[in-house]
N, C-alpha and C positions, 0 to 999 in steps of 0.2 A: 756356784763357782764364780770366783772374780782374781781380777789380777790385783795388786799392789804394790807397787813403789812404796819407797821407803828415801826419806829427806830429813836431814837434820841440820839445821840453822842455826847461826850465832855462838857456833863454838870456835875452838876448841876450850875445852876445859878441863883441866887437870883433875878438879872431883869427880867429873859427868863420863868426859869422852871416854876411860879406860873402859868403864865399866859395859858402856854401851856398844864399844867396838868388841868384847867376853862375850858380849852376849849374842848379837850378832854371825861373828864368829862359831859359836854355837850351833848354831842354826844353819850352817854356812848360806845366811843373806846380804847380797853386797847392795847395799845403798850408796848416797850421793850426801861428802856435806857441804853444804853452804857456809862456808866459814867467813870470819868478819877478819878482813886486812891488820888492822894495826894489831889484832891480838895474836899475830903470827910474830911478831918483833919477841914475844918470851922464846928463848930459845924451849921450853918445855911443852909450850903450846904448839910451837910449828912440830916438835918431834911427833906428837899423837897425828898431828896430822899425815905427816910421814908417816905413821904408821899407820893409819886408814887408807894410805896408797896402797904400801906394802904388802894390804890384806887385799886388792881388788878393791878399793871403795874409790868413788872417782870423790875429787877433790872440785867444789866451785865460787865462787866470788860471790859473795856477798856485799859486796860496800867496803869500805873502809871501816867506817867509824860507826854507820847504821844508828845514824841522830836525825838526820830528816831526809824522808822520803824523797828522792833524787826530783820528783814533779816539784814539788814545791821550793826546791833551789833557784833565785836565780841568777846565781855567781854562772859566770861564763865557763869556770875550769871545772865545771861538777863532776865532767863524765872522768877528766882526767884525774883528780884527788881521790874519787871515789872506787871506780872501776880499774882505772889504770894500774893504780898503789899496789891494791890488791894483788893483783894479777903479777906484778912484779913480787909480790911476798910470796905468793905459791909457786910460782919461777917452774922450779922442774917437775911440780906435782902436780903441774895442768891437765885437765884431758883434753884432747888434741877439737874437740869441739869448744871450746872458752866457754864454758857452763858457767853460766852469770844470772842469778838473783835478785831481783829488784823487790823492794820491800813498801808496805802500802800503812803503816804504821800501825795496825793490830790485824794481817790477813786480808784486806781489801785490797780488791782486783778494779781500781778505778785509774782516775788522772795521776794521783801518785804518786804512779809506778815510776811513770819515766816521763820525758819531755825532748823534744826535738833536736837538742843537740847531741843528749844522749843517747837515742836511736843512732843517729848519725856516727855516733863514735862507735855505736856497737854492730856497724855496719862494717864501717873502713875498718874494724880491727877482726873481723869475723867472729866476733863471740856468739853464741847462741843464748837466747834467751828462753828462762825456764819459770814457770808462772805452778799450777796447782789446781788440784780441782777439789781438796780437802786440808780442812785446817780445823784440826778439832781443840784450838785453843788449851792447851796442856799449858803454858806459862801464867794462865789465868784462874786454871780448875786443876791442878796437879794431880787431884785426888779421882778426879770424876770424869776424867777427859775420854777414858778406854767408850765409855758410853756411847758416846757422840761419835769419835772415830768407827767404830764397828758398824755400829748404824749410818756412815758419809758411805762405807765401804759398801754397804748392802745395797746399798741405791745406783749404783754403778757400774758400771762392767769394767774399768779401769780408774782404781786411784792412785791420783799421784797424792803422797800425803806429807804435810808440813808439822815435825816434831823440831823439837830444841834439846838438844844436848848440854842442858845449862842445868847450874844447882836449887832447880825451883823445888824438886822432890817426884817432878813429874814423871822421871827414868827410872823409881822404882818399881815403876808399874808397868815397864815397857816388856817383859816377859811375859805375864799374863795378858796386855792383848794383841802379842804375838802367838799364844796358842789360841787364842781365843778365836783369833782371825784365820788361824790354819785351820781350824776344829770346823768352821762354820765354810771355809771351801776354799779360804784365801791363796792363788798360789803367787808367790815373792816372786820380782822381779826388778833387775835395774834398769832397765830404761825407762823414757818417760812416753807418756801420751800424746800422739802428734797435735792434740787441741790443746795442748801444754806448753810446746814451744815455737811461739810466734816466731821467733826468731832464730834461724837456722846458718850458724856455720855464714852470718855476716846477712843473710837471706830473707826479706821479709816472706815468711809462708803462708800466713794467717792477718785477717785485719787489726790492725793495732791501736787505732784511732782512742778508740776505749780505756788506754792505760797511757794515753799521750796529755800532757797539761798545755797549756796555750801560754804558762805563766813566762815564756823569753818572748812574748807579744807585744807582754805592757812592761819592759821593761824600758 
């Protein structure tokens, strides 16, 4: 038996997300998605998103643009272009925790993530910060990714796991290793793992130094 979270990143998307919120649905499992700011400006994209509220899915920040890793920024206004935008494009679809996503540019949990002004901003604005303990690269193996996920799963007693709701071909597979992970003892859950989120509601909870860059040092 193990738990699993369920994350879906850099949508929304008019091919992807219906399909994934049917099936979901289905199942009745409510996941979390990380959605990317400027692609809420389609009115068609924010509507799916509205509608992953509407269903019980919590809505969270992703970045704006999710072009480079907020660590290695070192414009002064990164947290506000980035984090800020966003947050103002999901507006009334926030969960009351500001569920925000930092991206490490293919699944790395290193410097990054984030940098000192950006903590800072994610401090004074109480967002919580939500990180991962499985990424079975489905944007890079579309075909073969259930593999790797089922097996990140079995090593764990809780995964939080990082899918993408995007048109790689990787969500047609997302049915079979949702029975597969139910068959095998997985039981669904929304919440995440307290060694998941460092950052709590503005809180630092856990050390972060690890996903901190130095890069506004040498600036």
């Amino acid at each position: 038996m193990y738990d699993l979270t369920l994350t879906f990143d850099n949508g929304p998307d008019p091919e992807v997300t219906p399909r994934v919120l049917d099936i979901l649905a289905e199942r009745g499992i409510k996941a979390t998605f990380f959605v990317i700011g400027e692609k809420l400006a389609d009115p068609a994209r924010r509507a799916l998103a509205s509608r992953a509220h509407g269903e019980g899915h919590w809505i969270g920040n992703h970045t704006f643009t999710h072009s480079v890793p907020l660590g290695e920024q070192k414009d002064s206004d990164t947290a506000e272009n980035e984090i800020g935008r966003t947050q103002v494009a999901i507006g009334d679809l926030a969960h009351p925790q500001r569920w925000f996503r930092p991206f490490g540019g293919g699944g790395n949990l290193d410097t990054r993530l984030l940098k000192p002004s950006v903590v800072d901003y994610l401090a004074r604005n109480k967002h919580s910060c939500v990180l991962w303990n499985a990424i079975p690269r489905d944007w890079d193996d579309p075909d073969g990714w259930i593999v790797r996920a089922l097996d990140q799963c079995s090593r764990q007693p809780w995964t939080l796991m990082v899918l993408h709701d995007l048109p790689t071909g990787a969500m047609d597979h997302l049915e079979r290793f949702l029975d597969r992970a139910e068959a095998a003892g997985g039981r669904f859950r929304q919440d995440f793992p307290p060694q998941c989120v460092p950052i709590r509601s503005g809180e630092i909870a856990l050390p972060i130094n690890d996903y901190v860059s130095s890069i506004e040092e040498s600036v």
